[in-house]
DOZAZA-947794 format. One record per residue: residue in three letters; residue number from 1; x, y, z of N, C-alpha, C in turn. Coordinates in pm, 1 decimal, m for minus. Atoms other than C-alpha are relative to their C-alpha. Layout:
(marke 'ALA',NUM,(X,Y,Z),(X,Y,Z),(X,Y,Z))
...
% end
This chain:
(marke 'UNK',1,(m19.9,53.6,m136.0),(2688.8,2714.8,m2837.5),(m128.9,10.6,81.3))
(marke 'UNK',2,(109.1,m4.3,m86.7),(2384.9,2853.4,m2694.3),(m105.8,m77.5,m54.6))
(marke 'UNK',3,(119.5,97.3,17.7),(2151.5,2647.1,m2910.5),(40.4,m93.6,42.4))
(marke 'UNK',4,(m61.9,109.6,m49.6),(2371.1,2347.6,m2809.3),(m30.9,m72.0,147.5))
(marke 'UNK',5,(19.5,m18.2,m144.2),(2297.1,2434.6,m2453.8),(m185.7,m64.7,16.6))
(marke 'UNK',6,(175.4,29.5,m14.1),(1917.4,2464.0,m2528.7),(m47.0,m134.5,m34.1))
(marke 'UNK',7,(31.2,120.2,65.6),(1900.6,2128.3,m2709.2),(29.3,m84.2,134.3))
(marke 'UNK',8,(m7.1,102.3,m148.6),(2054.6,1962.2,m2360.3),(m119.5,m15.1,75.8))
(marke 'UNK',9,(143.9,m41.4,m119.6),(1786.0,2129.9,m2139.9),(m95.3,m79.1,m25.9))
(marke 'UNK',10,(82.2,81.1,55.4),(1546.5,2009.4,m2354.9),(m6.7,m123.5,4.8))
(marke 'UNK',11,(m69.9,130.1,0.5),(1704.2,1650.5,m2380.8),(m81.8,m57.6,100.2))
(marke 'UNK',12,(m36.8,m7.0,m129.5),(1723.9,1675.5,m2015.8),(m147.0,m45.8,52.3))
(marke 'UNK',13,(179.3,m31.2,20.4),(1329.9,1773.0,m1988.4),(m50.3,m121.5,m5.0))
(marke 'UNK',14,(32.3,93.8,53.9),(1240.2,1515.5,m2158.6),(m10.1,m157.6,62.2))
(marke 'UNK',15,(m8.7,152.4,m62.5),(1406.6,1225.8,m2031.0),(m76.1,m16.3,152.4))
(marke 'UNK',16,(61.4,18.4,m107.1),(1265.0,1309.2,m1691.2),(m132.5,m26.7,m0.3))
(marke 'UNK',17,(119.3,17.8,8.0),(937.5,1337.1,m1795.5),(m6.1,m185.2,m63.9))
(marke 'UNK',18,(59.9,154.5,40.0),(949.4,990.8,m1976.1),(46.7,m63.4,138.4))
(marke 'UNK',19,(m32.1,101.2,m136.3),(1094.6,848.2,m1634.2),(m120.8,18.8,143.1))
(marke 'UNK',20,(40.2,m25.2,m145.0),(862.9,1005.8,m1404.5),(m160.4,m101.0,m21.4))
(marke 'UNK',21,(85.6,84.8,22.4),(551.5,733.5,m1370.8),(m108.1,109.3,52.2))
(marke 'UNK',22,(143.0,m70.6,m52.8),(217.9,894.5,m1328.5),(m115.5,m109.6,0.9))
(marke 'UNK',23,(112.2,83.6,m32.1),(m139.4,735.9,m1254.6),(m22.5,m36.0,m118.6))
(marke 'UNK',24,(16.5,116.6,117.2),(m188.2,622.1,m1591.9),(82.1,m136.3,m23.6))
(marke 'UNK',25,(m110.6,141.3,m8.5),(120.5,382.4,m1553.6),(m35.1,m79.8,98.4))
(marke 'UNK',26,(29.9,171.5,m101.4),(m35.1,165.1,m1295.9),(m67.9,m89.2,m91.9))
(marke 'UNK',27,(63.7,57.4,111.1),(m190.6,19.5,m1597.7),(69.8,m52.1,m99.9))
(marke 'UNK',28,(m60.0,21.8,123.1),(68.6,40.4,m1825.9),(129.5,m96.0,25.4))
(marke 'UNK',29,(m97.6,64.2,m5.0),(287.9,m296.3,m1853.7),(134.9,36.2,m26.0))
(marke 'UNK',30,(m199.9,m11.6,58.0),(614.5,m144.7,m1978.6),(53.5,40.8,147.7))
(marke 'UNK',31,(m18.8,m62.1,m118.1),(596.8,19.5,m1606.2),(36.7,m70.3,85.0))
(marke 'UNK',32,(m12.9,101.6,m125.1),(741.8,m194.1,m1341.7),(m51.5,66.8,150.7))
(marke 'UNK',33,(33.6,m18.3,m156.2),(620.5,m259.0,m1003.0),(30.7,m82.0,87.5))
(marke 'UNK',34,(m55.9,128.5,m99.0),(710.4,m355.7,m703.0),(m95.9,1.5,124.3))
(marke 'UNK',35,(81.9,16.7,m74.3),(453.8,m482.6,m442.8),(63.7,m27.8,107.3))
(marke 'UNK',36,(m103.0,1.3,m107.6),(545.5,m411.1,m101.1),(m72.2,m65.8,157.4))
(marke 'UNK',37,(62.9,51.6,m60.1),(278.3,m570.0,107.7),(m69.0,110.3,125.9))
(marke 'UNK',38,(103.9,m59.6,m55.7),(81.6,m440.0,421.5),(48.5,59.9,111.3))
(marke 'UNK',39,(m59.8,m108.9,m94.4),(217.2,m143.5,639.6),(m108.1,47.1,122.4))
(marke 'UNK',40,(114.2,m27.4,m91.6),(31.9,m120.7,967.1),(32.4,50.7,125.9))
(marke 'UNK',41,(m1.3,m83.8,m71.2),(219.1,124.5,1121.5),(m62.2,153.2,86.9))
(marke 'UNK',42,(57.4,m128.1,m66.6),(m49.9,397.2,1147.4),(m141.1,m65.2,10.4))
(marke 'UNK',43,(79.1,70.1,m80.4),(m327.2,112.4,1208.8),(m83.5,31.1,142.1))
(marke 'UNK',44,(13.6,m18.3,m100.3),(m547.3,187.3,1481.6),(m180.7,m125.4,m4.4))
(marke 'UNK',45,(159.1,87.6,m21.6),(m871.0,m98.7,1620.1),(m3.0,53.2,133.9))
(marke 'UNK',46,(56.2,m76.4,m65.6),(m1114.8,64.2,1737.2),(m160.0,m90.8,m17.4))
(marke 'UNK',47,(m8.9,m21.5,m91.4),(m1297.8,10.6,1978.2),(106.8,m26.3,98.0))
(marke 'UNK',48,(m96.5,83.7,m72.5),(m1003.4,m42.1,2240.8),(m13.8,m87.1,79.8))
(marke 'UNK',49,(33.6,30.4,m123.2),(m1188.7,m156.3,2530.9),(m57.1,m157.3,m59.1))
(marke 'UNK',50,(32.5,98.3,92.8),(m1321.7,m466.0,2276.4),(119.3,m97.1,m31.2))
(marke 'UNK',51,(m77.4,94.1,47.3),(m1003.8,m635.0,2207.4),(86.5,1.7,108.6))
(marke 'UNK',52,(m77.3,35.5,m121.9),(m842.1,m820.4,2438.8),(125.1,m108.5,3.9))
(marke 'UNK',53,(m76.9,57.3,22.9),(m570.7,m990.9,2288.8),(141.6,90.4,m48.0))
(marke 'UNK',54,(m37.2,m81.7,20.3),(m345.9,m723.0,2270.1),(123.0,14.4,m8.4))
(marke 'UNK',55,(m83.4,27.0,10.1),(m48.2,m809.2,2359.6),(93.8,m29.6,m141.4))
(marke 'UNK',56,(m3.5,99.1,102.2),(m45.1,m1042.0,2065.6),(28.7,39.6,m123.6))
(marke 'UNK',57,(6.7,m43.3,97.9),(m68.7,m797.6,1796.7),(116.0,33.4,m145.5))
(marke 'UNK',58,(m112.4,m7.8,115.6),(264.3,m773.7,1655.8),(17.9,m117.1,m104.1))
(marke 'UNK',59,(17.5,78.9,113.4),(246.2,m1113.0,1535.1),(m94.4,m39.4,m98.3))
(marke 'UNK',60,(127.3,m46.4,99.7),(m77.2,m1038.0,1354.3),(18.9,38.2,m118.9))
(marke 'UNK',61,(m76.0,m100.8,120.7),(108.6,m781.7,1144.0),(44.8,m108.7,m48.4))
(marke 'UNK',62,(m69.5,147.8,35.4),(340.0,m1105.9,1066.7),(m36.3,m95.5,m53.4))
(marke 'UNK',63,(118.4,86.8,52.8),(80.6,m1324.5,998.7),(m91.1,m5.0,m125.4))
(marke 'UNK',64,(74.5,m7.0,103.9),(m99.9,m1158.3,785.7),(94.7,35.4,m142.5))
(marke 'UNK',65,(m75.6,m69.9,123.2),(163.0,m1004.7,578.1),(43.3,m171.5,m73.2))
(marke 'UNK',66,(m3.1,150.7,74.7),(229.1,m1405.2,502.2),(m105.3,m42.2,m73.5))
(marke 'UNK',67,(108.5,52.2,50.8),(m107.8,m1432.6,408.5),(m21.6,69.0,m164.7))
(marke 'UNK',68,(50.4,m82.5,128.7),(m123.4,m1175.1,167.1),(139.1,m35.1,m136.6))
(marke 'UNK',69,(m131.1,51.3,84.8),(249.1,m1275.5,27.9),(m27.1,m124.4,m44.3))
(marke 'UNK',70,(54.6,94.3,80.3),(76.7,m1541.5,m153.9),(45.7,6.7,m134.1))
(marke 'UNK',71,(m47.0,m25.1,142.4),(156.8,m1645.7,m510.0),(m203.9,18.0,m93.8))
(marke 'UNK',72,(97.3,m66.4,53.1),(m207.4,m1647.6,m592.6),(m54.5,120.6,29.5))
(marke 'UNK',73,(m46.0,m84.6,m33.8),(m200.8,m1303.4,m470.2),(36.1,68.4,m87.0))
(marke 'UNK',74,(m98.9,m98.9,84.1),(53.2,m1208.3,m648.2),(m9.3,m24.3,m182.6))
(marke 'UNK',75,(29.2,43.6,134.3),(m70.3,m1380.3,m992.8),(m140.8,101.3,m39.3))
(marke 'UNK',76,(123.2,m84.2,11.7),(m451.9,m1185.3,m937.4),(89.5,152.0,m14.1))
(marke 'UNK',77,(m31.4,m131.5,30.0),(m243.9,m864.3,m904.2),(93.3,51.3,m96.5))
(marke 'UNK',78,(m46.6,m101.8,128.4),(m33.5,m839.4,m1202.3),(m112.9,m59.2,m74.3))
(marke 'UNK',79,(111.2,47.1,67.1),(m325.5,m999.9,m1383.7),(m105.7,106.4,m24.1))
(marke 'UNK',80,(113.9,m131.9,34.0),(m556.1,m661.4,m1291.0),(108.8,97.3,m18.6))
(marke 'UNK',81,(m33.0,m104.2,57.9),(m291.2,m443.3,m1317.7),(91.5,m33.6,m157.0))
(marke 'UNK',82,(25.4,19.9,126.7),(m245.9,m589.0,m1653.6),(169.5,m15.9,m31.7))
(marke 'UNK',83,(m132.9,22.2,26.9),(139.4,m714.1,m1654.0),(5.7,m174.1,77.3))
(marke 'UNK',84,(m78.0,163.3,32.0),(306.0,m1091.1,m1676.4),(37.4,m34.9,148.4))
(marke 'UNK',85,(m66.7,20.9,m93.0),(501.0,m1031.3,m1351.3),(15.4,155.4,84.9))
(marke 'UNK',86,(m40.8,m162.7,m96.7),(574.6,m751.5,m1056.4),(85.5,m45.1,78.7))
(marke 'UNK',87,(m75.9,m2.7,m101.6),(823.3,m729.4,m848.9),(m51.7,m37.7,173.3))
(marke 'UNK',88,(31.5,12.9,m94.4),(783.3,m845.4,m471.8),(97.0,m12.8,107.0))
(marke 'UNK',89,(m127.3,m4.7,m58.1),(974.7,m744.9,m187.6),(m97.0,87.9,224.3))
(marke 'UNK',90,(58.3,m53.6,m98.9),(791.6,m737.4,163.6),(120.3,87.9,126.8))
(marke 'UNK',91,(m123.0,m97.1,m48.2),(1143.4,m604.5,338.1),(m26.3,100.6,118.2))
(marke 'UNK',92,(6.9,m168.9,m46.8),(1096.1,m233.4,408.8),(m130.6,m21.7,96.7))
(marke 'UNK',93,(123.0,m53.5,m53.8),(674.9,m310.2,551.8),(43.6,m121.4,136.7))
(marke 'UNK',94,(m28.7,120.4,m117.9),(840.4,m620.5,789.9),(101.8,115.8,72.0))
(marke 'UNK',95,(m85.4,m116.4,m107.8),(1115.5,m365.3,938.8),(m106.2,108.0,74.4))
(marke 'UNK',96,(67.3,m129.0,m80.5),(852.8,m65.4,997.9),(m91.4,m79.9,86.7))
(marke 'UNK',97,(94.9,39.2,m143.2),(590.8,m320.0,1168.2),(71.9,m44.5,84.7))
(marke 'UNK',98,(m50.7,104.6,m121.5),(826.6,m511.5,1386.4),(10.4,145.1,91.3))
(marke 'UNK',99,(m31.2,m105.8,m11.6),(921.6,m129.9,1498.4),(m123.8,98.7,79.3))
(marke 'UNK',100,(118.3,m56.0,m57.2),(528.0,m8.6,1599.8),(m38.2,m102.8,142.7))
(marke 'UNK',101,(11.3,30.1,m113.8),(447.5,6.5,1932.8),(m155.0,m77.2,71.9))
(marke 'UNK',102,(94.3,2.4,8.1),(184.9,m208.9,2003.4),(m107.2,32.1,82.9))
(marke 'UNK',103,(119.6,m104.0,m91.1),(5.0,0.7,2297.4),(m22.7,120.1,m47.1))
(marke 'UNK',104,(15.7,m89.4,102.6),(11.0,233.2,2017.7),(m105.6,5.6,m103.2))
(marke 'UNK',105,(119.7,m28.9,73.4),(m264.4,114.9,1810.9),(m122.8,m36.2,37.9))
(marke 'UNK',106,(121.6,m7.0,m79.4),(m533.2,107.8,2025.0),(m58.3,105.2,15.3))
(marke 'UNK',107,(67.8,m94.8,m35.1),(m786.1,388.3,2018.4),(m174.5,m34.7,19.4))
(marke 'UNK',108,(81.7,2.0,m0.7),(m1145.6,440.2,2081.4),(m96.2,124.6,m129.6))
(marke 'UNK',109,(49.1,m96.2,137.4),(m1216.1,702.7,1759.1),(m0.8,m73.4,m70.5))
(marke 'UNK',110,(60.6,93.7,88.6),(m1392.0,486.8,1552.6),(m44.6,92.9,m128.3))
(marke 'UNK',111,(25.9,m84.8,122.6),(m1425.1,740.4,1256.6),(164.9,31.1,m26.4))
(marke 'UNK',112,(m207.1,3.9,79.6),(m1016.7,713.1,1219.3),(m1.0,m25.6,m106.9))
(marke 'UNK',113,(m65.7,27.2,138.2),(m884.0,722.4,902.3),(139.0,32.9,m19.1))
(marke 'UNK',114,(m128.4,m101.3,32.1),(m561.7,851.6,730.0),(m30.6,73.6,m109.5))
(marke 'UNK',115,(m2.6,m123.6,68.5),(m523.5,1166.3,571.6),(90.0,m32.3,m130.5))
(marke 'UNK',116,(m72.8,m36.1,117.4),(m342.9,1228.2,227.3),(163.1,m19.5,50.6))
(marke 'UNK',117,(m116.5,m41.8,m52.9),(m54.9,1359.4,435.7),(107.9,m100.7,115.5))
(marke 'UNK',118,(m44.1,120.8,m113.5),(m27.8,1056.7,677.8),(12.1,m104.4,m71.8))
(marke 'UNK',119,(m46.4,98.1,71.1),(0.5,806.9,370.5),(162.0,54.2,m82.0))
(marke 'UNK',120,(m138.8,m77.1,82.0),(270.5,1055.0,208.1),(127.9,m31.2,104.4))
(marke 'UNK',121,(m78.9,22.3,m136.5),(445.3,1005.7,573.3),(61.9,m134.0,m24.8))
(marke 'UNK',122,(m34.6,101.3,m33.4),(408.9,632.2,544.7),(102.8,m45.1,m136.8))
(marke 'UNK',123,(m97.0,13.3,164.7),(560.5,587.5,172.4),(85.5,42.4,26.0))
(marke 'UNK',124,(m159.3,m72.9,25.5),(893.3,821.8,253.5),(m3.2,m107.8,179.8))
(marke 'UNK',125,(m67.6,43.5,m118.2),(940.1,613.1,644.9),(33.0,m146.8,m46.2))
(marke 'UNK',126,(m35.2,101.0,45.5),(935.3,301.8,434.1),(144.8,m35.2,m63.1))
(marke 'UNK',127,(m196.3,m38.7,40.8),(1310.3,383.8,319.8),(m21.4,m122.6,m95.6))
(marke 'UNK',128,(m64.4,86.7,142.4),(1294.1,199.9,m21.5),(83.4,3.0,m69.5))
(marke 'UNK',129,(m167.6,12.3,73.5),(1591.3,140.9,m209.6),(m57.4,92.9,m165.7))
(marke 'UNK',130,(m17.4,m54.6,179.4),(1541.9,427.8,m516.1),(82.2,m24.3,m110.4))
(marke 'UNK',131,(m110.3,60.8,102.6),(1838.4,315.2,m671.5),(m65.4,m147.4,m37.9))
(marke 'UNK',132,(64.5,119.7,9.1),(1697.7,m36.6,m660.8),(m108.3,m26.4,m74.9))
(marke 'UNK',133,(95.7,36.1,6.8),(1390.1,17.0,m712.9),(m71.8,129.4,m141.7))
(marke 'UNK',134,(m2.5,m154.7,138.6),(1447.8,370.3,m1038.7),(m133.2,m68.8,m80.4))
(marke 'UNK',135,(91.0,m47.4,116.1),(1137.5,441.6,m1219.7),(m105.1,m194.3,5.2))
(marke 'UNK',136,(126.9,91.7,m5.9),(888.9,174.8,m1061.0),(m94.2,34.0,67.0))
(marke 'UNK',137,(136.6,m96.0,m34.2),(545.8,246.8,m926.1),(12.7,m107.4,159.0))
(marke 'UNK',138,(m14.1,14.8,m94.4),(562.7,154.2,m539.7),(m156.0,m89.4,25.4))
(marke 'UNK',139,(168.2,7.1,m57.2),(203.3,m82.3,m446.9),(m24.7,m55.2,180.2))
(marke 'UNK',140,(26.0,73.5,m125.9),(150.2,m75.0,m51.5),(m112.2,18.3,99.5))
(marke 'UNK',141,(206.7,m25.5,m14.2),(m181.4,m135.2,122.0),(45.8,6.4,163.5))
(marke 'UNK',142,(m21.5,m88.7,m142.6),(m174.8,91.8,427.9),(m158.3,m10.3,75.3))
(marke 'UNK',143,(60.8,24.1,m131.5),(m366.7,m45.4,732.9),(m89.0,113.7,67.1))
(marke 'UNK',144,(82.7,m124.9,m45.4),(m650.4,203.9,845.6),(m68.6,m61.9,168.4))
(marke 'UNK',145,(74.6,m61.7,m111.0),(m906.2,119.6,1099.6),(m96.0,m187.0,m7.1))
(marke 'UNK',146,(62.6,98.7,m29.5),(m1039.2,m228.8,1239.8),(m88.3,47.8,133.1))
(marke 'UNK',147,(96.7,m40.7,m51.4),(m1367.3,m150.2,1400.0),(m123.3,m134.2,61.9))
(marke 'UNK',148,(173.8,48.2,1.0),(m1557.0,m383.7,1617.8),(m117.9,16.5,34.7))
(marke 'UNK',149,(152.1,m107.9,m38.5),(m1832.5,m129.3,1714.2),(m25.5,0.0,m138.9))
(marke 'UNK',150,(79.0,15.0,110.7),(m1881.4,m94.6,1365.6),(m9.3,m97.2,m127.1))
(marke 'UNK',151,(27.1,127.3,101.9),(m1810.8,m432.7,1207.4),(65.1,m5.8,m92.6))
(marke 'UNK',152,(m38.7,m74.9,113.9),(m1575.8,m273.8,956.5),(124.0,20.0,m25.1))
(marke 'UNK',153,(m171.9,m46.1,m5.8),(m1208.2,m273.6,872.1),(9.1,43.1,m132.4))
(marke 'UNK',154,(m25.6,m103.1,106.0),(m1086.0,5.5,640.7),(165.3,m15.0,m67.3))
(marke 'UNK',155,(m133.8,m22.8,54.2),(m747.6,m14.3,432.5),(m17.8,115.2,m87.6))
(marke 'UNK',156,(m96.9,m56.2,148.5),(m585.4,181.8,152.7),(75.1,m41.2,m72.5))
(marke 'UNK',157,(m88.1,25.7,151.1),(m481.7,70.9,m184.0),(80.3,72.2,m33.6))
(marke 'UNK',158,(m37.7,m82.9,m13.4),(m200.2,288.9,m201.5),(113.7,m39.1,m156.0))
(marke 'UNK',159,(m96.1,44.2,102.8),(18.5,282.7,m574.4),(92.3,142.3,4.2))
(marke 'UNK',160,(m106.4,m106.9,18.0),(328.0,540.5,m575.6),(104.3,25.9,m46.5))
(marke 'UNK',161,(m118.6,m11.2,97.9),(621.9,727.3,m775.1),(140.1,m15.2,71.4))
(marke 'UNK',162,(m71.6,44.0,m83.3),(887.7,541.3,m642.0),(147.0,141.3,m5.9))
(marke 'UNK',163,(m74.8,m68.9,m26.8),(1136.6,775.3,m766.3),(11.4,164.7,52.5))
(marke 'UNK',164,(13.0,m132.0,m50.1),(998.9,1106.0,m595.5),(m60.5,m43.0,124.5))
(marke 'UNK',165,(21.2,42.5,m119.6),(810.3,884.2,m279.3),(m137.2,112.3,0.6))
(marke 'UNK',166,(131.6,m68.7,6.4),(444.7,1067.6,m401.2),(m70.8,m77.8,m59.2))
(marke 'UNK',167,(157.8,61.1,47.7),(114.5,935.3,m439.0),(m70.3,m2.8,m112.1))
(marke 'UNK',168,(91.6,m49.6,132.8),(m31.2,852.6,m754.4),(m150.6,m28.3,15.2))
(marke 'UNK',169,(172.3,35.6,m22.8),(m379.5,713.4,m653.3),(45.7,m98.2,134.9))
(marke 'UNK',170,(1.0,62.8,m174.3),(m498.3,600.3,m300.3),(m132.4,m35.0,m53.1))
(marke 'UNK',171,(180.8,30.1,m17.6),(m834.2,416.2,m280.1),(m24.2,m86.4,133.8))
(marke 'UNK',172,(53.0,93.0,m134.5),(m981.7,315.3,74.7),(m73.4,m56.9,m53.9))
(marke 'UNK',173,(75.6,114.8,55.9),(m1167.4,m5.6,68.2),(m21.3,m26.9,160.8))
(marke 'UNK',174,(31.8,40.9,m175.3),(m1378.4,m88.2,423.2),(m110.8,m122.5,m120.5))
(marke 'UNK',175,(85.6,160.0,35.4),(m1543.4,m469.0,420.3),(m21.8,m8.6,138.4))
(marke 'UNK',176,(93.2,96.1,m134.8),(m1717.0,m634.4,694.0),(49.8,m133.6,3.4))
(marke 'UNK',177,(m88.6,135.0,m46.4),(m1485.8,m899.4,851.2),(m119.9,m155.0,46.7))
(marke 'UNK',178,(104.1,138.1,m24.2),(m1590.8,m1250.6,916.3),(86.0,m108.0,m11.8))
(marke 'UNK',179,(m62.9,97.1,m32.2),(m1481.7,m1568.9,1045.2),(34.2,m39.0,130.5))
(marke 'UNK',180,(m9.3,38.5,m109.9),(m1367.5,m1719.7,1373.9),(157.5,7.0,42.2))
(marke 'UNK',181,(m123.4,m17.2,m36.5),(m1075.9,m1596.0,1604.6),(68.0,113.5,m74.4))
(marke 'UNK',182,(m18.3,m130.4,33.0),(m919.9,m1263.2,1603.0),(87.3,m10.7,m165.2))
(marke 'UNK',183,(m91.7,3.6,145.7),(m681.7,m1345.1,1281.3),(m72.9,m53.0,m129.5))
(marke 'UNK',184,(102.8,48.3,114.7),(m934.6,m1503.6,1066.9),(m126.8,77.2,m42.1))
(marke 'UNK',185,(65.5,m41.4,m13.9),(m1162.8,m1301.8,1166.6),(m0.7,172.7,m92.8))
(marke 'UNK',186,(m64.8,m151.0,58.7),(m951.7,m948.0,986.0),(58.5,m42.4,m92.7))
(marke 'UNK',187,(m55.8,11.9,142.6),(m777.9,m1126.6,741.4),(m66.0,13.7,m111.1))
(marke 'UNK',188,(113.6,m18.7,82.7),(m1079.3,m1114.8,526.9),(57.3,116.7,m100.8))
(marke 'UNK',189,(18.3,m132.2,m27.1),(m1034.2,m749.5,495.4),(99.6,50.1,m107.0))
(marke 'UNK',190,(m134.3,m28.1,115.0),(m689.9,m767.3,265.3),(m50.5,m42.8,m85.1))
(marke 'UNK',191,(m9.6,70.7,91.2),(m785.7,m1009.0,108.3),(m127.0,57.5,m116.5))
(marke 'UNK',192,(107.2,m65.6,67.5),(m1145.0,m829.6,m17.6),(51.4,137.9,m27.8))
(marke 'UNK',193,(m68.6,m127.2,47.8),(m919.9,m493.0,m59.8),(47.0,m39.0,m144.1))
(marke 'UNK',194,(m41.1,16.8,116.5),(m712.3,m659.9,m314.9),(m100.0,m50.8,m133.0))
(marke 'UNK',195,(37.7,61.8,97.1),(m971.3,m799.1,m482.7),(m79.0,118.5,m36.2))
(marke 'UNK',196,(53.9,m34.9,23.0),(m1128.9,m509.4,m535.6),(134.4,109.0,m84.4))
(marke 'UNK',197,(m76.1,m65.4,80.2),(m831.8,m398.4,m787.9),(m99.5,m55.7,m81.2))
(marke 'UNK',198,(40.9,57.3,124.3),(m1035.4,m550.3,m1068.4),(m115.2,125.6,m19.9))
(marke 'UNK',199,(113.7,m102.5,41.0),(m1311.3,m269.4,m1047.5),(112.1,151.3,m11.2))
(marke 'UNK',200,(m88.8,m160.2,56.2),(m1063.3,47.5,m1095.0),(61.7,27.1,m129.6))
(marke 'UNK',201,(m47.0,m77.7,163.6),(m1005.8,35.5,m1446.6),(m77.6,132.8,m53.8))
(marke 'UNK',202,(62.5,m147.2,m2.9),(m1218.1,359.0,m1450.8),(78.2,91.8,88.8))
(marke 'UNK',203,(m78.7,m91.9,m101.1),(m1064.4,520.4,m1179.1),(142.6,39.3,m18.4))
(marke 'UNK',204,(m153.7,45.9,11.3),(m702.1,443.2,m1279.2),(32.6,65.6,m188.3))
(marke 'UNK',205,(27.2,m36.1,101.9),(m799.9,555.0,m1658.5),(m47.4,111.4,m39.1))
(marke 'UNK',206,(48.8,m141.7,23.9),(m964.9,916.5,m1603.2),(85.6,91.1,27.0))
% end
């Protein structure tokens, strides 16, 4: 009886470990994912006193998250992370932005970032469906720091274990915006984040 017992545990062990996705599985096709688009609830452009369209900003969030919900988009990104198809489900990052206050992301600390602990925040307020979504790797690119004192908007590539809501790899990515009119002018900024999945097969592999 008691080896009977031990053979469960073990079992048990086991199966969790094959379910639990780690940073090597953002790579690995058998792994599903589900791409959740661009969370820009802890967002802050900086300088404040510089942007003067402010009001305006919620439909920005809106805007862009259309931009990036592209099918070529979404063809370049299972393409680098090396699978046929991913899941796509912008949902959960359209509820939390409609929800941010937008006299809220205005600061003048132009060396803002987010911490470890403030992306771990944004992954568990995203309330994803775990049942829904069992034993897939979470990909959502968390909004840092639009700078026009320094020319510079910062995201995070953010990929995570959907069924524990922890971080397997984060990579900030700052570009130098460009174009005409405040929305053309930042959209850049996703769009040169994502593309800079194609250089982390080192990073994603050590």
């Amino acid at each position: 009886m008691a080896m009977k017992k031990l053979t469960i545990v073990i079992f048990l062990f086991l199966s969790t470990l094959s379910s639990a996705q780690m940073k090597k599985d953002i790579l690995n096709p058998d792994v599903p994912v589900v791409y959740l688009g661009a969370d820009f609830s802890q967002v802050r452009f900086t300088k404040a006193d510089e942007f003067i369209n402010k009001p305006d900003i919620l439909k920005f969030f809106v805007d862009m998250n259309n931009i990036i919900d592209s099918k070529n988009n979404t063809n370049f990104i299972c393409n680098k992370l090396n699978r046929e198809e991913i899941k796509k489900d912008f949902s959960y990052v359209t509820k939390i932005n409609e929800s941010v206050d937008w006299q809220s992301v205005y600061s003048d600390d132009t060396e803002y970032g987010l911490s470890v602990e403030a992306i771990e925040n944004m992954i568990k307020k995203l309330n994803i469906d775990r049942n829904l979504y069992k034993d897939f790797i979470g990909f959502v690119i968390c909004q840092e720091n639009f700078s026009k004192t320094k020319e510079l908007g910062t995201v995070a590539l953010v990929f995570f274990n959907v069924n524990e809501l922890k971080p397997l790899f984060i990579k900030h990515c700052s570009s130098k915006p460009s174009g005409f009119g405040f929305f053309y002018y930042w959209s850049v900024i996703n769009a040169l984040a994502i593309n800079k999945l194609k250089k982390l097969d080192k990073e994603l592999t050590q």
